[in-house]
C-alpha positions in Angstrom: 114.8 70.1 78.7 115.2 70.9 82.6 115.1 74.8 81.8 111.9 74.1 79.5 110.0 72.5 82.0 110.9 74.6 84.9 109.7 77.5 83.0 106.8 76.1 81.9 106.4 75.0 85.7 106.8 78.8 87.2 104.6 80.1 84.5 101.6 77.7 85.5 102.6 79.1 89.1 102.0 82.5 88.7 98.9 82.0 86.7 97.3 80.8 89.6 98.5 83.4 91.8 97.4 86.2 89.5 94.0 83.9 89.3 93.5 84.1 92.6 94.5 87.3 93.2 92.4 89.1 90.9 89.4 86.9 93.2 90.9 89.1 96.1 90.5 92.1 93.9 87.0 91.3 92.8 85.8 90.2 96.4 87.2 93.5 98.1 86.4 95.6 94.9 82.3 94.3 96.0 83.5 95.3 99.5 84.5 98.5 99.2 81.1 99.2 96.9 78.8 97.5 99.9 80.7 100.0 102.6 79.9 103.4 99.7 76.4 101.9 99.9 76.1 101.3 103.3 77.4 104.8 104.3 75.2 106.7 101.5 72.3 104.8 103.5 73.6 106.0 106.7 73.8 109.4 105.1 70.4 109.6 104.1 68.9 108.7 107.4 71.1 111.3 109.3 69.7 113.7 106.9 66.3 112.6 107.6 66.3 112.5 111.2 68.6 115.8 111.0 66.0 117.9 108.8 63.2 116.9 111.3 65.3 117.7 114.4 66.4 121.1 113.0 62.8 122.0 112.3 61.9 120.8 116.3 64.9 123.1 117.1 63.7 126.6 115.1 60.2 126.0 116.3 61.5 125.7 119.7 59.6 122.5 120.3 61.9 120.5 122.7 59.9 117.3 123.2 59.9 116.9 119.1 63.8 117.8 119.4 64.3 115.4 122.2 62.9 112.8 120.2 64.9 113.2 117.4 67.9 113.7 119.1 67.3 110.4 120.7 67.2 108.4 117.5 70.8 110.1 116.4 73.2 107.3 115.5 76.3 107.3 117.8 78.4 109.2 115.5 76.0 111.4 114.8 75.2 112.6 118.3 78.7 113.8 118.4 78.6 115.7 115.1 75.1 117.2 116.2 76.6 118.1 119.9 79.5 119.7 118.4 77.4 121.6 115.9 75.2 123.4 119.1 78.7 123.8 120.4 79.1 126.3 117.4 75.4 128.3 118.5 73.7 127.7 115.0 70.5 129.8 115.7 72.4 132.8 117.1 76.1 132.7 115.2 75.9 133.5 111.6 79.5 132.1 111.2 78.5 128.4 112.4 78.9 125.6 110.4 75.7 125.1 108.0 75.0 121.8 109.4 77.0 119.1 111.5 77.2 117.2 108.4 80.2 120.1 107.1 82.0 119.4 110.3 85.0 117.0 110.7 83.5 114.9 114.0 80.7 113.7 111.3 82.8 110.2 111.0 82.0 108.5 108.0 83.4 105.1 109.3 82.2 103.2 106.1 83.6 105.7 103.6 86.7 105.1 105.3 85.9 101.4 105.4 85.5 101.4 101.7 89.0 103.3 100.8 90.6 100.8 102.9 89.3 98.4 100.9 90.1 99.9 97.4 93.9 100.7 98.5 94.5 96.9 99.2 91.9 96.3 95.8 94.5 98.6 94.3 97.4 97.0 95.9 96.3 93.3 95.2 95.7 94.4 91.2 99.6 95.5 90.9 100.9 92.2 92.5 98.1 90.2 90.0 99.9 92.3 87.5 103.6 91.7 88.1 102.3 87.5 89.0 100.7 88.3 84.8 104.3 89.5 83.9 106.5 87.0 85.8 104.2 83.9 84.2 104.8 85.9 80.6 108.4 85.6 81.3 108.5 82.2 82.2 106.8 81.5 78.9 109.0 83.7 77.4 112.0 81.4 78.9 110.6 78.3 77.7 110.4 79.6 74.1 113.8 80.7 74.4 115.4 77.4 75.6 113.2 75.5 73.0 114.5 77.3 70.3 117.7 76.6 71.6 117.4 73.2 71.6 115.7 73.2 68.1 118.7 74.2 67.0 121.2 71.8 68.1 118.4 69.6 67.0 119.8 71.2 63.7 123.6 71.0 63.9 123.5 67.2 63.9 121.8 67.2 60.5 124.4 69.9 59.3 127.2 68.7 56.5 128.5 72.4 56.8 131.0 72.8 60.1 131.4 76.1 59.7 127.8 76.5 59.7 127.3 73.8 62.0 129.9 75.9 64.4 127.4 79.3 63.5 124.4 77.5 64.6 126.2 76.3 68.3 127.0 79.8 69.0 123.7 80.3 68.9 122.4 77.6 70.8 124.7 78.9 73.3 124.1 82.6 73.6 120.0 81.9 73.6 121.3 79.6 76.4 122.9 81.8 78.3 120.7 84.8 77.8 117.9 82.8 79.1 119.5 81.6 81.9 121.1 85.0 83.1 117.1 86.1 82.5 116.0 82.7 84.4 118.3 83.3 87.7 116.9 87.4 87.7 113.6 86.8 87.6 111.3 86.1 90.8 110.2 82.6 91.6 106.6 81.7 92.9 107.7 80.2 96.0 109.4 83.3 96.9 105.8 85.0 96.6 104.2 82.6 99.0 106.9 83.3 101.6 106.2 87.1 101.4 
């Protein structure tokens, strides 16, 4: 009876962990989506402001430039700096724009895959907390039926068949307890 309610116990356990952890995955999942937005947004204004400054630039009109250049987000004042670096009016082998080169930081795209490898990471462990509970339930099948059965060999008038039946009882026993001492327990989680 112990065996059945611990396993029922553990199984309840790691229900709520794979509960809650499938929360984490749908909380950064929403994350990760809010940073792809957020830099596509980004994106489209460096664009903008890009386009209008490039035109400035080939018309040679420095004060239109200028005030472009001024309304660059940080990052992408560098990307645009290191982009003159390359001489883009003169040097047919210069990057098409600063947006192809590697100091163009796209700090919320890397936000975002942060976010889906620990969304990614937090869905196996809600996985294995789905499997663990499974075998918990598992276990409390196991040791019900075993005790369904000596439930049985009381009401048996055959020994040999009463002897049959507590074999049985005690392999399912055993089985599930060799399965019950390997398998992880949810305080061992927490403490992780």
């Amino acid at each position: 009876m112990v065996a059945i309610s611990y396993s029922s116990y553990e199984a309840h356990l790691w229900s709520g962990i794979q509960t809650f952890l499938l929360r984490d995955v749908n909380r950064d999942s929403l994350q990760a989506a809010k940073e792809e937005m957020s830099q596509g947004q980004h994106t489209i204004i460096d664009v903008m402001t890009f386009t209008q400054y490039s035109n400035a630039l080939i018309k040679n009109d420095q004060n239109i430039s200028n005030f472009y250049y001024q309304r660059f987000t940080p990052e992408m004042k560098i990307a645009v700096d290191a982009w003159l670096q390359t001489d883009p009016l003169k040097n047919p082998n210069a990057p098409s724009s600063p947006f192809v080169m590697s100091e163009y930081n796209r700090t919320h795209v890397l936000l975002a895959q942060q976010f889906e490898e620990k969304t990614n990471l937090e869905l196996q462990q809600a996985q294995q907390a789905n499997e663990n509970s499974s075998n918990y339930v598992f276990l409390s099948v196991l040791y019900s039926s075993s005790l369904f059965i000596d439930g049985i060999i009381g009401r048996t008038l055959n020994k040999k068949l009463g002897h049959i039946l507590l074999y049985i009882t005690m392999t399912i026993t055993i089985i599930a307890t060799i399965i019950l001492i390997q398998i992880p327990t949810a305080t061992k989680f927490f403490g992780s």
